[in-house]
C-alpha positions as CSV (number, residue, x, y, z in Angstrom):
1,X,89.0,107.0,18.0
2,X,91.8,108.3,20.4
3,X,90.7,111.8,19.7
4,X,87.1,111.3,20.5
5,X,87.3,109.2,23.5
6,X,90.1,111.6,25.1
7,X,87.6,114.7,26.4
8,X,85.0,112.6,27.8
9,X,88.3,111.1,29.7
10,X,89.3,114.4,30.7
11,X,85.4,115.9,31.7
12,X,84.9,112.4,33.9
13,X,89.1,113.0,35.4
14,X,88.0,116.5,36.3
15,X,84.3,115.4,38.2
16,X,86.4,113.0,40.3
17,X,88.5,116.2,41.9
18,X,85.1,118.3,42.2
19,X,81.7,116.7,42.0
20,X,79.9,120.2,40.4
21,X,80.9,122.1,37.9
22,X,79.0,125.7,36.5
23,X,79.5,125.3,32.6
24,X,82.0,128.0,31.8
25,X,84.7,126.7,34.3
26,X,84.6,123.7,33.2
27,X,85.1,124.6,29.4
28,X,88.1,126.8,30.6
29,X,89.5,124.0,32.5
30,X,88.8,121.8,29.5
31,X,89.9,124.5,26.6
32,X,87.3,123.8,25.0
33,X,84.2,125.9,23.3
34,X,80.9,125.9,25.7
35,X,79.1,124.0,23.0
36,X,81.6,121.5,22.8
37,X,81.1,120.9,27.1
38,X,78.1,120.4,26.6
39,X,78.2,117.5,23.7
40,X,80.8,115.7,26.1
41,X,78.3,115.9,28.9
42,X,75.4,114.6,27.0
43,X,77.6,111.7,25.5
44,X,78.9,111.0,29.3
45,X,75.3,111.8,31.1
46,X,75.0,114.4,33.4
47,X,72.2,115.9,35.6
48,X,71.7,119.6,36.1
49,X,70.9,121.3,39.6
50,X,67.3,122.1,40.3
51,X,68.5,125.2,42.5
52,X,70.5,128.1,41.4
53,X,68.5,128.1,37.9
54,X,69.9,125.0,36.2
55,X,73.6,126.6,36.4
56,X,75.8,123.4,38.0
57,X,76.2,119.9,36.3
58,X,77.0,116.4,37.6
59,X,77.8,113.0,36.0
60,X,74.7,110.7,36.1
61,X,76.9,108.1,38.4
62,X,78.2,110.7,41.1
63,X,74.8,111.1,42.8
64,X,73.5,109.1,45.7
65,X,69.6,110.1,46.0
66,X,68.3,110.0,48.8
67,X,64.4,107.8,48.9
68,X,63.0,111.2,48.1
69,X,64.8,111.0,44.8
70,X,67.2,114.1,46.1
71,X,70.6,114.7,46.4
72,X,72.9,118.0,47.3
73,X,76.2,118.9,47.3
74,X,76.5,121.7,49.9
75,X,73.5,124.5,48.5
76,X,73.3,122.7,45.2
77,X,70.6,120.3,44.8
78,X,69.9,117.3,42.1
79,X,67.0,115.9,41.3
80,X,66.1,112.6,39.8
81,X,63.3,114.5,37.9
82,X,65.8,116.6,37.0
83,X,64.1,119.9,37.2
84,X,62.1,121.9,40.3
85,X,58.8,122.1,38.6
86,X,58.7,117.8,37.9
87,X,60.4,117.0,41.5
88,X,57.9,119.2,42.8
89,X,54.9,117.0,41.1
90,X,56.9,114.0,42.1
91,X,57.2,114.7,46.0
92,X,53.8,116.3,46.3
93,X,52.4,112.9,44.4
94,X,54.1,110.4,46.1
95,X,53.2,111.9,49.5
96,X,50.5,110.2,51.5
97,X,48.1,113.3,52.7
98,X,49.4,116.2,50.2
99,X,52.0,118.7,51.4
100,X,53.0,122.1,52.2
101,X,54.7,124.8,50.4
102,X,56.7,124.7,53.5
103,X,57.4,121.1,53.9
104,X,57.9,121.0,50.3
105,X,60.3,123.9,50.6
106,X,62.6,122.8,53.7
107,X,62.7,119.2,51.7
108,X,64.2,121.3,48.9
109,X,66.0,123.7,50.0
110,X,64.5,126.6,48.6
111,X,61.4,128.9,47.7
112,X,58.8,127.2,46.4
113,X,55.5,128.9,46.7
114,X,55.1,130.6,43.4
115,X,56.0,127.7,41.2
116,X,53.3,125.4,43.2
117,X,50.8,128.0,42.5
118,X,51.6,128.1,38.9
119,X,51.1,123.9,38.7
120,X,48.0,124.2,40.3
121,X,46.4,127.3,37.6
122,X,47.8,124.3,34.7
123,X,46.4,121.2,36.4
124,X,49.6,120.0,37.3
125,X,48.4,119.7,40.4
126,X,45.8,120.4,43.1
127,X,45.2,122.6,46.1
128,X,43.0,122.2,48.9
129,X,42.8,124.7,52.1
130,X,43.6,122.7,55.6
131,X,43.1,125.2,58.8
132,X,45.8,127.9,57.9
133,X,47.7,126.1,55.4
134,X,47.5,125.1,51.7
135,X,47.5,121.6,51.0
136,X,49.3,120.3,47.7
137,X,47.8,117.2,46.5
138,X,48.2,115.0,43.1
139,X,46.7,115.7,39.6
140,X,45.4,112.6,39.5
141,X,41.8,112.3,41.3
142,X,42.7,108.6,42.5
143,X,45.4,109.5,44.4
144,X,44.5,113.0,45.5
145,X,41.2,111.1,47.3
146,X,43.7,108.6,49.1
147,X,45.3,111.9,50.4
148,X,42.3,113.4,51.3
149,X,40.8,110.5,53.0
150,X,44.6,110.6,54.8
151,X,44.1,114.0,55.4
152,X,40.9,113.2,57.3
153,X,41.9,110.7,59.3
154,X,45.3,112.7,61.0
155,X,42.2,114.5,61.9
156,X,40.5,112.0,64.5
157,X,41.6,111.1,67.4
158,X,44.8,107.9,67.2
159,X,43.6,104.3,67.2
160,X,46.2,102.8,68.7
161,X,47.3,99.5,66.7
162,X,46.6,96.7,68.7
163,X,49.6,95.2,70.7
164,X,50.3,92.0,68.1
165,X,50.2,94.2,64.8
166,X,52.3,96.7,66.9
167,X,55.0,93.7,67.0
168,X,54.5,92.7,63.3
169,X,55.1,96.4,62.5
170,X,58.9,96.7,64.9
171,X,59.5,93.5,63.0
172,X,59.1,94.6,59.5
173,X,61.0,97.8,60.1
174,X,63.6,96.2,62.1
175,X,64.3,94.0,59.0
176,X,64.0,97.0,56.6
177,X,65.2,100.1,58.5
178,X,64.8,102.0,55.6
179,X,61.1,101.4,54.6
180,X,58.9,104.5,54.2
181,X,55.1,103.7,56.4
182,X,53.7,102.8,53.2
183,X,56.1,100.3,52.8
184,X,55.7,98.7,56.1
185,X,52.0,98.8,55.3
186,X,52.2,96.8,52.1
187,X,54.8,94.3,53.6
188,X,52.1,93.2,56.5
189,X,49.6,93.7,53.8
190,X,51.9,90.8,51.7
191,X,53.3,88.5,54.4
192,X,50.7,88.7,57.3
193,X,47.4,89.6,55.4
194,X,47.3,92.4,58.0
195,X,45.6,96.0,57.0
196,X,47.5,98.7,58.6
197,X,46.6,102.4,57.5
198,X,49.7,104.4,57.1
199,X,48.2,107.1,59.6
200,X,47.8,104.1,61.9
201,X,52.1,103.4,61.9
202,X,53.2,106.7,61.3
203,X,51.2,107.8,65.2
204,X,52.9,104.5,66.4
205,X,56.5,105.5,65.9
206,X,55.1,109.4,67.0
207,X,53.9,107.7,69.8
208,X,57.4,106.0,70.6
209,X,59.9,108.4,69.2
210,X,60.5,106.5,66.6
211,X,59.7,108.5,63.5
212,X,62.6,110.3,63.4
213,X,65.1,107.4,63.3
214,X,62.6,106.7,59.8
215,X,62.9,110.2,58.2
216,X,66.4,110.3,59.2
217,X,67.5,107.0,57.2
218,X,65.7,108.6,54.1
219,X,67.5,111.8,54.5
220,X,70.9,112.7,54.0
221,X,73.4,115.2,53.2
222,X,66.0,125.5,42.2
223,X,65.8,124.8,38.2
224,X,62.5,126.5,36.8
């Protein structure tokens, strides 16, 4: 038993001095085989980076993700889906009104263009022209017509929310700092039996300059 349980000792010892490792290094530093590194990581869990091709490896309970489901060390950036193509479905489904190749991309960290034109020829996802841009939306039709109809409505001229939601709203993200607009949607939709459309809060805090304290509690400090 001593003999089995002593690498994965030595692999977890060696993450607490450096949080990333490329696979080679570490097998030097371990003297062991590459193939052997890479049974001790699967016994101990691991994640591999979504950038730089796959090539650097953490242990599944160093990473802190971010609400986004991100996390990077310096360049290197992990993914709780694990690899660029699925944490590229993942963001651009979970967004309200679809996104950019270049919002995806500066949420990443990296290039993304060619891969999101590759999930759109398999269905993976869909693609819709806004203005100049290309708009990424979900696979699934449900959701893809909530992001159009979200789409539409950044569109129209703001409805200002009227001055006792606008209170319930500062209240429910006062209490939860770190709730996304959705969120604070469906907790007024939960507690107050209030309808508030996302667009509706996220051109109040624009309004107030308060949208970046929101997107900077969700942010903190590519595998093919």
């Amino acid at each position: 038993m001593l003999v089995d349980t002593q690498p994965s000792q030595r692999l977890v010892s060696l993450f607490t001095k450096q949080p990333c490792w490329m696979i080679e290094p570490l097998a030097a530093e371990m003297d062991y085989s590459t193939p052997s590194v890479r049974r001790f990581l699967s016994r101990t869990g691991y994640y591999s980076s979504f950038t730089h091709n796959g090539k650097w490896y953490t242990l599944h309970s160093i990473p802190r993700f971010s609400r986004d489901g991100l996390w990077f060390y310096r360049d290197i950036g992990f993914s709780r889906a694990v690899s660029l193509t699925n944490t590229l479905i993942e963001l651009t489904s979970h967004s309200p009104a679809g996104m950019t190749a270049e919002m995806l991309g500066e949420k990443l960290r990296c290039r993304c263009h060619t891969i999101l034109v590759q999930l759109c020829r398999i269905g993976k996802l869909q693609r819709e022209k806004a203005g100049r841009s290309n708009i990424y939306l979900a696979a699934n039709p449900h959701i893809a017509a909530g992001q159009r109809r979200a789409m539409a409505l950044k569109d129209l001229p703001p409805v200002p929310l009227p001055a006792e939601i606008a209170v319930l709203v500062l209240v429910a993200f006062i209490r939860n700092p770190q709730a996304s607009f959705k969120q604070l949607a469906k907790t007024l939709s939960t507690t107050q039996n209030i309808t508030v459309d996302v667009v509706q809060i996220e051109r109040f805090f624009d309004l107030h300059g308060l949208k970046k304290t929101t997107y900077t509690a969700a942010h903190k400090p590519c595998r093919y």
